[in-house]
C-alpha angles and dihedrals in degrees: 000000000000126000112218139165120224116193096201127011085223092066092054097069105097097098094221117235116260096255089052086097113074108245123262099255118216112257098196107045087151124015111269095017126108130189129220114214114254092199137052119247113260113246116247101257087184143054084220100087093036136099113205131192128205111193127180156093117324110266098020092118105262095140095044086053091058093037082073099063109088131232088032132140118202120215106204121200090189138039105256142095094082088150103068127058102237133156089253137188130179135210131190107181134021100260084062089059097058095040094063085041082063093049091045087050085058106035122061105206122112125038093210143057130195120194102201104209114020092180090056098039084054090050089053087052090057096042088055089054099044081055091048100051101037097243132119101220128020088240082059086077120087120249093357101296093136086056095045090045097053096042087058097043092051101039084055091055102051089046092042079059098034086053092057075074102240133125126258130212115196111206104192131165128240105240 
């Protein structure tokens, strides 16, 4: 993950082109050897490679922050925001979820994508696996295999989202 700054969100708006990025070098060409890079790394000049996360204290003003950058759908977890005009969408189980992930993956439009909040739509993720797996709770499972289950499916989710090419931005609560 890459830390920017971006001055305005309106001046975060060009989607850069795949091969923006320098490419990973490999480290190990031959066994034993390392190579030190020759070049600097180039700077992220777009929101539309970056994850983002907003982290605070409810009403603060996290979702209000996102709602300015612009070509950006929200996916709400919980019933909230009516007070900013936002393209909104809103899930309410996991299945949901990847179900818009699968629409995004066909249609082109928005840069962004904002998952309000990140600590429900995790706790979607682990109910579907519950369910899955016929347990009621991911420590039910022997030898952490509830907790590994839901971690990857969770962690393919989020890359299946983050390879349509567009940003995300994670809105989670302090506890």
């Amino acid at each position: 993950m890459r830390v920017i700054k971006v001055a305005s969100p309106a001046k975060a708006v060009a989607a850069p082109a795949k091969n923006d990025l320098p490419p990973i070098r490999n480290m190990s060409s031959t066994p034993g050897k390392y190579e030190l890079p020759t070049t600097k790394t180039t700077p992220l000049t777009s929101l539309a490679l970056a994850m983002i996360l907003m982290y605070g204290e409810p009403k603060i003003g996290k979702t209000g922050t996102a709602a300015e950058f612009p070509d950006n759908l929200f996916i709400f977890t919980e019933r909230g925001a009516s007070g900013l005009s936002v393209d909104a969408v809103y899930v309410d189980t996991w299945d949901d979820f990847k179900g818009f992930v699968e629409t995004l993956r066909r249609e082109p439009r928005f840069k962004l994508v904002t998952l309000d909040t990140w600590d429900r739509l995790y706790d979607l993720c682990s109910d579907w696996v519950c369910t899955k797996q016929n347990i009621d709770d991911p420590g039910d499972a022997p030898w952490s295999k509830g907790w590994r289950a839901i971690r990857k499916e969770f962690d393919n989710e989020i890359n299946r989202l983050r390879n349509t090419g567009r940003g995300i931005i994670m809105v989670s609560h302090a506890a």
